[in-house]
N, CA and C atoms as an extended XYZ file, in Angstrom:
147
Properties=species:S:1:pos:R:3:atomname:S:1:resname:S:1:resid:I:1 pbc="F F F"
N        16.554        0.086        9.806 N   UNK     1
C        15.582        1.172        9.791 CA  UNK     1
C        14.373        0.859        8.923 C   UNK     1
N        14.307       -0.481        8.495 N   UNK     2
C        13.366       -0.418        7.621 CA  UNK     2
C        11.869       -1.293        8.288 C   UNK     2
N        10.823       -0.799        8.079 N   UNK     3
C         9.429       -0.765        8.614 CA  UNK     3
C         8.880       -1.453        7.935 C   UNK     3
N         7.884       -2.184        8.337 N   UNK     4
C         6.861       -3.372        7.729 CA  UNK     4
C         5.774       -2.303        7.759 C   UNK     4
N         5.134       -2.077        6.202 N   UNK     5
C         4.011       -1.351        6.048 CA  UNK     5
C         3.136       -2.182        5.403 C   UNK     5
N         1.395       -1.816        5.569 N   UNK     6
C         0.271       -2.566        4.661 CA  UNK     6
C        -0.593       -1.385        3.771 C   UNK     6
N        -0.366       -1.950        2.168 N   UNK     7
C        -1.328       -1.437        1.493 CA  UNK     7
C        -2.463       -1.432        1.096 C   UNK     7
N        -3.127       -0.657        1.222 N   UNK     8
C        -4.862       -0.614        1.334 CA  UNK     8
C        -5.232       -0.353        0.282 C   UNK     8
N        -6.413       -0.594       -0.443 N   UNK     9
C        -7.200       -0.223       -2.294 CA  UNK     9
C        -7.825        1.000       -1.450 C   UNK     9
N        -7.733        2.040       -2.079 N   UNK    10
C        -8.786        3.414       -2.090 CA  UNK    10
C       -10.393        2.974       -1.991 C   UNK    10
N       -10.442        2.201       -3.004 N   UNK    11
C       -11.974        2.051       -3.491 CA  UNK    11
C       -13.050        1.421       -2.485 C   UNK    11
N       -12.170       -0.368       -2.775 N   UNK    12
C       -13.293       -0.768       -1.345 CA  UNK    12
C       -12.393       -0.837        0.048 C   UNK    12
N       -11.201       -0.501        0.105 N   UNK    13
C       -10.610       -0.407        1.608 CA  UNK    13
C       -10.035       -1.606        1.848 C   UNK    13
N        -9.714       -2.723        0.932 N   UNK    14
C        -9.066       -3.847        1.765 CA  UNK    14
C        -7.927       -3.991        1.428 C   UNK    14
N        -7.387       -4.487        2.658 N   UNK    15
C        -5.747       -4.686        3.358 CA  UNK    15
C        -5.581       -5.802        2.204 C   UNK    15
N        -4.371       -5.436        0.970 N   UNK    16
C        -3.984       -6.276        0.227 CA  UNK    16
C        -2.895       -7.013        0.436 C   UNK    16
N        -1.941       -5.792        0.355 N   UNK    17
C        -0.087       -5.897       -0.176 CA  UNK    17
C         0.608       -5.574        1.506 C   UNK    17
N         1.165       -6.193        1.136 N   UNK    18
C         2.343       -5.618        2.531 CA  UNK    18
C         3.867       -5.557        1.874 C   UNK    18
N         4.773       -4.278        2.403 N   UNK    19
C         5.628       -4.519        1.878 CA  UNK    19
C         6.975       -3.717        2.611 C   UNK    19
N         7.677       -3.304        2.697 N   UNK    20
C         8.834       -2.530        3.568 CA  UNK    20
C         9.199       -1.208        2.850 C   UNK    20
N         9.698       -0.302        3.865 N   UNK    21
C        10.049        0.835        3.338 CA  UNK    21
C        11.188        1.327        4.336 C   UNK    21
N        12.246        2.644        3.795 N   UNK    22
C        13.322        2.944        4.955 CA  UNK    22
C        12.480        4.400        5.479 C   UNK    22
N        12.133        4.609        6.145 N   UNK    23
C        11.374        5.669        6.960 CA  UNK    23
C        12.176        6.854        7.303 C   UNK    23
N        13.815        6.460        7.059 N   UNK    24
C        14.634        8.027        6.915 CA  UNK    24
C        14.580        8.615        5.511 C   UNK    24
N        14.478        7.502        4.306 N   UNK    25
C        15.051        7.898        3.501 CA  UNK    25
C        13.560        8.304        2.762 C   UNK    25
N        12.518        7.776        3.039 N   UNK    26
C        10.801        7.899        2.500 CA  UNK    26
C         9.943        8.404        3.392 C   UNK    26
N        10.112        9.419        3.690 N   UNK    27
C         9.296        9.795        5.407 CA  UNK    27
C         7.908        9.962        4.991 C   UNK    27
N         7.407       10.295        3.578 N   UNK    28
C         6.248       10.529        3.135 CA  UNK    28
C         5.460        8.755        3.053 C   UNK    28
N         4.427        8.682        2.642 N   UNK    29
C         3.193        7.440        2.541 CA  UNK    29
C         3.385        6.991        1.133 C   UNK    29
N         3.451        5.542        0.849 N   UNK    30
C         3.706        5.167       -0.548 CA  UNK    30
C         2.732        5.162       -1.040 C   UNK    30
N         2.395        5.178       -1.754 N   UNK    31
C         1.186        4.981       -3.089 CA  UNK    31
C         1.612        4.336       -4.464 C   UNK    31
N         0.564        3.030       -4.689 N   UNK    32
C         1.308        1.999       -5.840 CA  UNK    32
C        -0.614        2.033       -6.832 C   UNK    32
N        -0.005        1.803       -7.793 N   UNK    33
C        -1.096        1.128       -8.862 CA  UNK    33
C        -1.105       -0.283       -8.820 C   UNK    33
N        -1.685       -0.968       -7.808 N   UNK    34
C        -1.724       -2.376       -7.878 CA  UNK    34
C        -3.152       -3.545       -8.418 C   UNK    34
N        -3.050       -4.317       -8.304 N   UNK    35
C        -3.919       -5.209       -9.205 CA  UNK    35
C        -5.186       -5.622       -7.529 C   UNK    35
N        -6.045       -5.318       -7.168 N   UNK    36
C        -6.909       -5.857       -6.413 CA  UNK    36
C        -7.776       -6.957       -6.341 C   UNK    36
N        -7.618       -8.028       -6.104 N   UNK    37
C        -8.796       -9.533       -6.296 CA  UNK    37
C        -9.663       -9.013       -5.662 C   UNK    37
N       -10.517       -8.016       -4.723 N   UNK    38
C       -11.725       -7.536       -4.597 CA  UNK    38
C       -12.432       -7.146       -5.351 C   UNK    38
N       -11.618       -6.239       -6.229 N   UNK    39
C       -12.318       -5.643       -7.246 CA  UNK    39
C       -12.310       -5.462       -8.714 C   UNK    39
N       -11.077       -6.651       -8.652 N   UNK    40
C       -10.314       -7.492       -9.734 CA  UNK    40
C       -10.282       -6.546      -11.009 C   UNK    40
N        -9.300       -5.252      -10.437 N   UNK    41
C        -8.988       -4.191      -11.437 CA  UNK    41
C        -7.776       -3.731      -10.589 C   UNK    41
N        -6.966       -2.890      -11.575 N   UNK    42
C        -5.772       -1.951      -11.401 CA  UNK    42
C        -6.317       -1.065      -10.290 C   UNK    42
N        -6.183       -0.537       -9.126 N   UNK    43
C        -6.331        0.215       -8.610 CA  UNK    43
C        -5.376        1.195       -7.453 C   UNK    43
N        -5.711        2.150       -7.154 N   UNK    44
C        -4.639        2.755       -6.215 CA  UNK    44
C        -4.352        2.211       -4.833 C   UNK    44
N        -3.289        2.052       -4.290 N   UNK    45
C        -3.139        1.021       -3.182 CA  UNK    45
C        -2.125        2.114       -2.698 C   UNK    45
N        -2.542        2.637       -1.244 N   UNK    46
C        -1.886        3.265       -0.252 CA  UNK    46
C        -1.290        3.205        0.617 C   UNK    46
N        -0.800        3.385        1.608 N   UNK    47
C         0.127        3.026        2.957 CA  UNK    47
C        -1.167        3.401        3.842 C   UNK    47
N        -1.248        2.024        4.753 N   UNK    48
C        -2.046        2.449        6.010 CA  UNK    48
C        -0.712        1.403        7.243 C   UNK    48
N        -0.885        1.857        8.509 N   UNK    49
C        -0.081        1.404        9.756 CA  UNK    49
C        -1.114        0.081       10.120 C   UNK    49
């Protein structure tokens, strides 16, 4: 059950991280504080399909 998802930076929008999730057990969108080489800061990194 588990899904290949890609995380996106809020700020400038680029496809960073990819990573898996179980979609019964997380039905909601992840959201991480990750490190961005675009914008080479901590930033919010979201679930996009």
């Amino acid at each position: 059950m588990r899904i290949i998802v890609t995380l996106t930076c809020t700020e400038c929008k680029q496809k960073n991280y990819t990573t898996t999730k179980n979609k019964r057990t997380t039905p909601d969108k992840l959201a991480f504080k990750k490190y961005c080489r675009f914008c080479r800061r901590h930033t919010a990194h979201k679930e996009t399909k």
